[in-house]
Backbone as CSV, one residue per row, in Angstrom:
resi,resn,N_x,N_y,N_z,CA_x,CA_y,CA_z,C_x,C_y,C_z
1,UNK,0.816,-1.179,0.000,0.000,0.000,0.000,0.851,1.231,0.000
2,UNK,0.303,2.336,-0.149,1.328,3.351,-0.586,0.492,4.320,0.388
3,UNK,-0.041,4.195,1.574,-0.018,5.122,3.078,-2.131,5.382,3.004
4,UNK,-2.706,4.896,2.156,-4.047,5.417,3.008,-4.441,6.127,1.997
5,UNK,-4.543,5.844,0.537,-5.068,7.129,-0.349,-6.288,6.455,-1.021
6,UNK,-6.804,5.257,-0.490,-8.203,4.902,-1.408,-8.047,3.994,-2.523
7,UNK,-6.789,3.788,-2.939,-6.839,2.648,-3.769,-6.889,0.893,-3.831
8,UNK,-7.257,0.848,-2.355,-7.239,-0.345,-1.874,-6.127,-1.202,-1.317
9,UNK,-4.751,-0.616,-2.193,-3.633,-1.345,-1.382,-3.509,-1.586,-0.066
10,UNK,-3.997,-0.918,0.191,-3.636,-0.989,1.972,-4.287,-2.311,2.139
11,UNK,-5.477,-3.114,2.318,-5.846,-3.724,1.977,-5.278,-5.290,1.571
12,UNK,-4.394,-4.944,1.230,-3.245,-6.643,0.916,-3.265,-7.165,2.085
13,UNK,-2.909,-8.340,2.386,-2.988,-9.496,3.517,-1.657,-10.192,2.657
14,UNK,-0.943,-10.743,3.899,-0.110,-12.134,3.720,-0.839,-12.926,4.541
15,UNK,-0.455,-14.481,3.724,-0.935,-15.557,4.659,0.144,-15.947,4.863
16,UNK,0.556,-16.376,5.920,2.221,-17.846,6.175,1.407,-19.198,6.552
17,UNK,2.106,-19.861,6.386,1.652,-21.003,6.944,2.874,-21.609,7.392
18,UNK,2.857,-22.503,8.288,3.946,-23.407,8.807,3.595,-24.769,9.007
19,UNK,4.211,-25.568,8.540,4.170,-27.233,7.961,5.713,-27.794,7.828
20,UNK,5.168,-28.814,9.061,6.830,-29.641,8.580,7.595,-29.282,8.663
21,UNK,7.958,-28.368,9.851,9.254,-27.196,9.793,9.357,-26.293,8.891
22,UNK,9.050,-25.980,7.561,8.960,-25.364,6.572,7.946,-24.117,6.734
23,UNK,7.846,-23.149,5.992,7.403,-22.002,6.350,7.517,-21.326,4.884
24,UNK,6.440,-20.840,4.491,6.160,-20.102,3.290,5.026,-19.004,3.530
25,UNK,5.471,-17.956,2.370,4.714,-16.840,2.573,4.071,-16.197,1.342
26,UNK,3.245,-15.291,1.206,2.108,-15.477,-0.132,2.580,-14.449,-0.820
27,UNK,3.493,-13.219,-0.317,3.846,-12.073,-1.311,5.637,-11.609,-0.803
28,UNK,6.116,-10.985,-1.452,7.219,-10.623,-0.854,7.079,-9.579,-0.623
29,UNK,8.721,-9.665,0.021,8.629,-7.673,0.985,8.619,-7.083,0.894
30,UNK,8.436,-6.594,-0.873,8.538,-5.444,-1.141,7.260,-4.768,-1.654
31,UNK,6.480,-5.812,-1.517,4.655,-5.813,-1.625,4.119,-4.555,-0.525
32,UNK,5.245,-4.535,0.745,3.957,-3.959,1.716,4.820,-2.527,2.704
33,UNK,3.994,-1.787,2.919,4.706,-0.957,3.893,4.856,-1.920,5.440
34,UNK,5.528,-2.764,5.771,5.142,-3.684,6.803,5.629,-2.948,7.676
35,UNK,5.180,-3.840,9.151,5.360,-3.019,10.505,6.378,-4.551,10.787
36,UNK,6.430,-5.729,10.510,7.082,-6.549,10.586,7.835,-7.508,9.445
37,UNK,8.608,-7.679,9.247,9.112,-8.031,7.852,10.456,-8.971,7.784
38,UNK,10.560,-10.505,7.155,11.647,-11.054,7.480,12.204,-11.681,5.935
39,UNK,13.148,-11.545,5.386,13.713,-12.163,4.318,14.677,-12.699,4.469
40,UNK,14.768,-14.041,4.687,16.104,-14.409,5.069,16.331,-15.659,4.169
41,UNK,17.619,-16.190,4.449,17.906,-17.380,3.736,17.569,-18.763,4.805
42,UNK,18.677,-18.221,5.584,18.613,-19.762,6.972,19.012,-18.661,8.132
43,UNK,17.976,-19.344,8.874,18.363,-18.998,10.526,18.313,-19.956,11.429
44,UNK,19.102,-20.119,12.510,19.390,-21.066,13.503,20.041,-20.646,14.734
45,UNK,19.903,-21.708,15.546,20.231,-21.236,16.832,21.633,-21.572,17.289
46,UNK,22.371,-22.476,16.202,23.582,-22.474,16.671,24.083,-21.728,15.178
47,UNK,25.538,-22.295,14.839,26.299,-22.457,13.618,26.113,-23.889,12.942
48,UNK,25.796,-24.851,13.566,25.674,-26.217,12.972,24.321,-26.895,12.722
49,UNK,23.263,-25.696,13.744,21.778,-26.125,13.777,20.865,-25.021,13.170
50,UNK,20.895,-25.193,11.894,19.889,-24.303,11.091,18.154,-24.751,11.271
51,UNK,17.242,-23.653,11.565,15.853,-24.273,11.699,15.184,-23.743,10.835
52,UNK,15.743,-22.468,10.376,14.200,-21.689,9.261,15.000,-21.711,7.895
53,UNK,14.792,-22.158,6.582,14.873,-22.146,5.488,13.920,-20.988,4.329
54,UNK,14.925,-20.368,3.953,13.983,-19.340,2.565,13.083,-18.771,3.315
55,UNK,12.647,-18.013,4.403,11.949,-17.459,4.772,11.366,-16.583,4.448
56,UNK,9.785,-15.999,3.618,9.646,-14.445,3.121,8.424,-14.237,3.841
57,UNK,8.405,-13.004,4.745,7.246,-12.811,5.279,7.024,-11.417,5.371
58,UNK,5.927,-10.666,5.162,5.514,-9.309,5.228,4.495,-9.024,6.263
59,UNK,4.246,-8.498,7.318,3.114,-7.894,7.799,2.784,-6.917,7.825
60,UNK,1.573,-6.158,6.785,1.635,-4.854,7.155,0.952,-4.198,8.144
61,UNK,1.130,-3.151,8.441,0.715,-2.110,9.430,-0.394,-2.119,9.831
62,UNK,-0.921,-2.741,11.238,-2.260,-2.788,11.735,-2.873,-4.090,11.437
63,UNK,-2.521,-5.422,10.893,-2.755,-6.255,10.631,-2.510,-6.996,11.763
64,UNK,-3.271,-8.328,11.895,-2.990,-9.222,12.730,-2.460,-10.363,12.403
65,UNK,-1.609,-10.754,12.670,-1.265,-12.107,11.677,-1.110,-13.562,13.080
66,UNK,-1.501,-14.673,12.827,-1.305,-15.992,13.324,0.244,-17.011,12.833
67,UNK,0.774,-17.403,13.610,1.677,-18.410,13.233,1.211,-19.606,13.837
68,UNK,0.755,-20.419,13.464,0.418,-22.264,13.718,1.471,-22.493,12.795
69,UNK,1.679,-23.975,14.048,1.365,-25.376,13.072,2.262,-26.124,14.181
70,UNK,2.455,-27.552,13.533,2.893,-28.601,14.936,4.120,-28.086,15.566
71,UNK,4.352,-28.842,16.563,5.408,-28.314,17.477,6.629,-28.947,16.426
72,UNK,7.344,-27.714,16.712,8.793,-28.018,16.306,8.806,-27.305,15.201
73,UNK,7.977,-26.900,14.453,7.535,-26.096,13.264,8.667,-24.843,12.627
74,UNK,8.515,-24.538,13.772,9.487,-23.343,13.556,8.792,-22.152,14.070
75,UNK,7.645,-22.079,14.542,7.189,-21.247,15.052,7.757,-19.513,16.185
76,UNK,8.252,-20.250,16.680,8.597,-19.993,17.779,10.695,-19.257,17.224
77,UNK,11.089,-20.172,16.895,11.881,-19.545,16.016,12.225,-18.117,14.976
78,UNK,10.835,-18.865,14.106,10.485,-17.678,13.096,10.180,-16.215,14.207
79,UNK,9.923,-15.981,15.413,9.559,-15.204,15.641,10.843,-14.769,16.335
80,UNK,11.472,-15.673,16.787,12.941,-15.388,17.816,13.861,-14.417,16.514
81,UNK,13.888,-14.797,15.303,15.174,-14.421,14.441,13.565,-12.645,14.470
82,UNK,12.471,-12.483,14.262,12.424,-11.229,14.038,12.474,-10.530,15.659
83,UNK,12.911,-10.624,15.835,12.699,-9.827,17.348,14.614,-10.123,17.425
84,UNK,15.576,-10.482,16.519,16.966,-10.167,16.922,17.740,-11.155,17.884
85,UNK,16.474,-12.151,18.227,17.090,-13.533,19.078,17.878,-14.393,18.657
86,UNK,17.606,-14.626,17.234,17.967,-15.423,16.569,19.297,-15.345,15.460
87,UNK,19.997,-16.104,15.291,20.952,-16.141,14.246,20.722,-15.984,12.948
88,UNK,20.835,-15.319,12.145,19.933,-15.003,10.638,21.565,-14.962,9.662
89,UNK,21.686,-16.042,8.855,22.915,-16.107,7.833,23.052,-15.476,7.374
90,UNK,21.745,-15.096,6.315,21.563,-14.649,5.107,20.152,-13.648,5.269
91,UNK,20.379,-12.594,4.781,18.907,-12.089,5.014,18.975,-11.043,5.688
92,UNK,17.537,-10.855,6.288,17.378,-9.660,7.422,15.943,-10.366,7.888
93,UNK,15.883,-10.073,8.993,14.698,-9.730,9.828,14.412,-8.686,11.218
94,UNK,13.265,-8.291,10.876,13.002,-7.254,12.408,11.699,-6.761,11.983
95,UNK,11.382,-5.801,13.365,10.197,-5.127,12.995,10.780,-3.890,13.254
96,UNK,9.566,-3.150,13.067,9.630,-1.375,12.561,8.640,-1.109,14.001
97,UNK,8.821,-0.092,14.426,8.279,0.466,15.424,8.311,-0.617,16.836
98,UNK,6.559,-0.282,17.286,6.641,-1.436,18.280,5.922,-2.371,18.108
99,UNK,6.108,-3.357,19.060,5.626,-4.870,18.943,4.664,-5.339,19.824
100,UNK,4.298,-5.889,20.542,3.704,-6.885,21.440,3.929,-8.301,20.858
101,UNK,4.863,-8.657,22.015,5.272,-10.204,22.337,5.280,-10.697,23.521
102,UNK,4.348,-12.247,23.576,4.307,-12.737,24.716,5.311,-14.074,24.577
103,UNK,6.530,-14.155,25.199,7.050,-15.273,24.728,6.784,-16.548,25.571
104,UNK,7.435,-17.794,25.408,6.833,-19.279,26.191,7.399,-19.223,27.923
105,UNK,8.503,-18.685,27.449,8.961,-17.950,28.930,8.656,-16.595,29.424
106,UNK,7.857,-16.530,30.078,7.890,-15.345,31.502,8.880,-15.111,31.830
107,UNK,8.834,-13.372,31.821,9.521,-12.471,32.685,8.915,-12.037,34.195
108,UNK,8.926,-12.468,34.969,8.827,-12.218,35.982,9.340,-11.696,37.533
109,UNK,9.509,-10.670,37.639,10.324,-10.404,39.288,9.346,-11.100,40.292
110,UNK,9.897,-10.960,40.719,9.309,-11.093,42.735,9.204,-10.038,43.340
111,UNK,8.110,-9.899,42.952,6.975,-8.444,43.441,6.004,-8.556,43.166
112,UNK,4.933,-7.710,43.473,3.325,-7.798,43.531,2.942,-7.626,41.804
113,UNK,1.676,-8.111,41.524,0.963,-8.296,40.668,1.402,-6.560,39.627
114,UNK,0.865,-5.864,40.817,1.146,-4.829,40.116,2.280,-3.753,39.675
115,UNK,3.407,-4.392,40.218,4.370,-4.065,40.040,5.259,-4.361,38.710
116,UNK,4.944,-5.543,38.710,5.189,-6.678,37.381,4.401,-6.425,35.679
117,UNK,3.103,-5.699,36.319,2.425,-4.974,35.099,2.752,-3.511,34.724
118,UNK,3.460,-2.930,35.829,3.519,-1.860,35.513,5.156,-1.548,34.997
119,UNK,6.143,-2.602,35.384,7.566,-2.678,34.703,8.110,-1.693,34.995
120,UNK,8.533,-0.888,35.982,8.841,0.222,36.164,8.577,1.365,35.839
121,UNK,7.333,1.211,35.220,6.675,2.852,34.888,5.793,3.410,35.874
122,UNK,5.668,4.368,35.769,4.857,5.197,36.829,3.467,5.031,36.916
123,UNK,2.838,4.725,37.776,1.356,4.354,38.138,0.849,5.380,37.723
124,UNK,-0.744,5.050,36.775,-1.302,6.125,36.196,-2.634,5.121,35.955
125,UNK,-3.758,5.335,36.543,-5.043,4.790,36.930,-5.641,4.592,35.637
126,UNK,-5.931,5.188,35.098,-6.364,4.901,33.659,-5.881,4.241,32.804
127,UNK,-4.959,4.305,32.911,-3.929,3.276,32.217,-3.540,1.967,32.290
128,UNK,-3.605,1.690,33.711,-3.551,0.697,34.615,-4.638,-0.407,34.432
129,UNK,-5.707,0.744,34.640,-7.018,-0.233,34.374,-7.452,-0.245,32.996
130,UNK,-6.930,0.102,31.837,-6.980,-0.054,30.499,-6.277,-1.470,30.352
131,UNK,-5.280,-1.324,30.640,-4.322,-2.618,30.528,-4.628,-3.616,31.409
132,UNK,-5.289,-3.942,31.984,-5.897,-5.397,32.985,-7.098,-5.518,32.250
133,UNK,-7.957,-4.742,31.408,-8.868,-4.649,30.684,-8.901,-5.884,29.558
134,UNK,-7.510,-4.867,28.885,-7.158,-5.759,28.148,-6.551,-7.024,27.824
135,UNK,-5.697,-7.486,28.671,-5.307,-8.669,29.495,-6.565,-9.215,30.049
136,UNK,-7.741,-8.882,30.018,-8.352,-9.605,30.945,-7.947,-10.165,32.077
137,UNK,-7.604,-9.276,33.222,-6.921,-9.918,34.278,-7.679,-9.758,35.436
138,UNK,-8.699,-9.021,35.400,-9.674,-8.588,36.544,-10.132,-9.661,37.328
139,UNK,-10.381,-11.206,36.317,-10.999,-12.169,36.788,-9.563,-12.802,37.936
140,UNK,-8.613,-12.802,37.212,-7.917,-13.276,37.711,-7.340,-12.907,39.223
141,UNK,-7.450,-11.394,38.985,-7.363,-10.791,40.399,-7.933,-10.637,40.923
142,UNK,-9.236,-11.111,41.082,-10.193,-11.277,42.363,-9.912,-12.965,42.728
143,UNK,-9.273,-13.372,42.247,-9.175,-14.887,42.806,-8.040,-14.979,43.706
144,UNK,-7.221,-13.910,43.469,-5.771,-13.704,44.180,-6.272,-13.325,45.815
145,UNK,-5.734,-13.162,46.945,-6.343,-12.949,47.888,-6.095,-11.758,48.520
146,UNK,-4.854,-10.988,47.659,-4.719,-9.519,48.080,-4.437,-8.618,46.475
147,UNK,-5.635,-9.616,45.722,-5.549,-8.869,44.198,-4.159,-8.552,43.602
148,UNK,-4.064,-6.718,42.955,-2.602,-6.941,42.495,-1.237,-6.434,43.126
149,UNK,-2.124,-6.215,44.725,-0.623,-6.440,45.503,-0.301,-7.435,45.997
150,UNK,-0.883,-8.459,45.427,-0.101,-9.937,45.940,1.007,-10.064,44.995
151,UNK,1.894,-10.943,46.277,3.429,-10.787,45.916,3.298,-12.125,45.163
152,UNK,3.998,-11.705,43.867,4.036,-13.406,42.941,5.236,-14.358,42.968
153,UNK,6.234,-14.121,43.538,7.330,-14.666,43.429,8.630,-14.718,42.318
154,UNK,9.367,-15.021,42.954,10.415,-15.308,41.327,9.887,-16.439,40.704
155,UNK,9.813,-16.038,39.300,9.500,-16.595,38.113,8.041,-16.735,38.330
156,UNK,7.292,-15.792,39.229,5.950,-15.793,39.387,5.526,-17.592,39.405
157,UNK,6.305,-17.931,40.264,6.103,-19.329,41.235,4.703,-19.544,41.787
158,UNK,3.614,-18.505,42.039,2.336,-18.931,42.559,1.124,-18.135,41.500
159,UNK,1.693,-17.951,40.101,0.985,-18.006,39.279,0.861,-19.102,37.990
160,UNK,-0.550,-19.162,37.487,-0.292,-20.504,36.817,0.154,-19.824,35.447
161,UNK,0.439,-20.863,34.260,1.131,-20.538,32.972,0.597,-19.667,32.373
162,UNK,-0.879,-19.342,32.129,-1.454,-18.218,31.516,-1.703,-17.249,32.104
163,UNK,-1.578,-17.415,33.675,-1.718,-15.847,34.641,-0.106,-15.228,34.454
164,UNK,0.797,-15.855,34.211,1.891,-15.515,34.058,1.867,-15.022,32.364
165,UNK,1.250,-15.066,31.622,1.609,-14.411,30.224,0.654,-13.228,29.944
């Protein structure tokens, strides 16, 4: 798309799919103003252990995109090399601006609920409760027994796997 002028580009979609470790994508990168974007050859997590092959993926701006498929896929990968985790041979990957990522591992201190949501930024009520909104966490913190000043532990030890993401 060429920024919002009515001609429909904006409008383009990529699909990926992931199968069999393998990973394919429906347009290339130069199709889209993307907010996320990866062209690579091979990426891996060592020098001897390559996992993503020919990779082309575009997301543009404001789009939502899904990665499935069975474990081991590459999933999880494909997302490590755009976020700079990952070893990338050949190629490039990253995103443009900002992101939201929840990864399989938690970040967690040992401090209260709300301390942990708020990451060192400054408490601001509206905001606060925008973001538990959206998390849907309200339910969760009435089950807690001192809500979100209960202290969660390191590695948030007395929360379960999805209260922790």
């Amino acid at each position: 798309g060429d920024g919002g002028d009515g001609d429909g580009d904006d409008d383009a979609s990529t699909e990926a799919s992931v199968s069999d470790g393998g990973i394919a994508a429906g347009a290339p990168l130069a199709a889209f103003d993307s907010q996320a974007a990866v062209e690579m050859g091979d990426a891996g997590e060592t020098s001897t252990r390559t996992v993503l092959h020919g990779v082309s993926l575009a997301v543009p701006r404001g789009r939502l995109v899904c990665v499935v498929g069975k474990v081991g896929a590459g999933k999880s990968s494909l997302l490590a090399a755009m976020l700079g985790e990952m070893r990338v041979d050949a190629g490039s990957a990253g995103v443009r601006g900002s992101v939201a990522y929840v990864p399989q591992r938690t970040w967690i201190r040992s401090a209260s609920v709300r301390a942990n949501v708020l990451c060192g930024m400054p408490y601001n009520a509206a905001r606060y409760a925008a973001v538990l909104h959206a998390c849907a966490m309200r339910p969760d913190l009435a089950q807690l027994r001192r809500g979100d000043k209960t202290h969660v532990g390191e590695r948030g030890v007395t929360l379960s796997g999805g209260q922790k993401q």
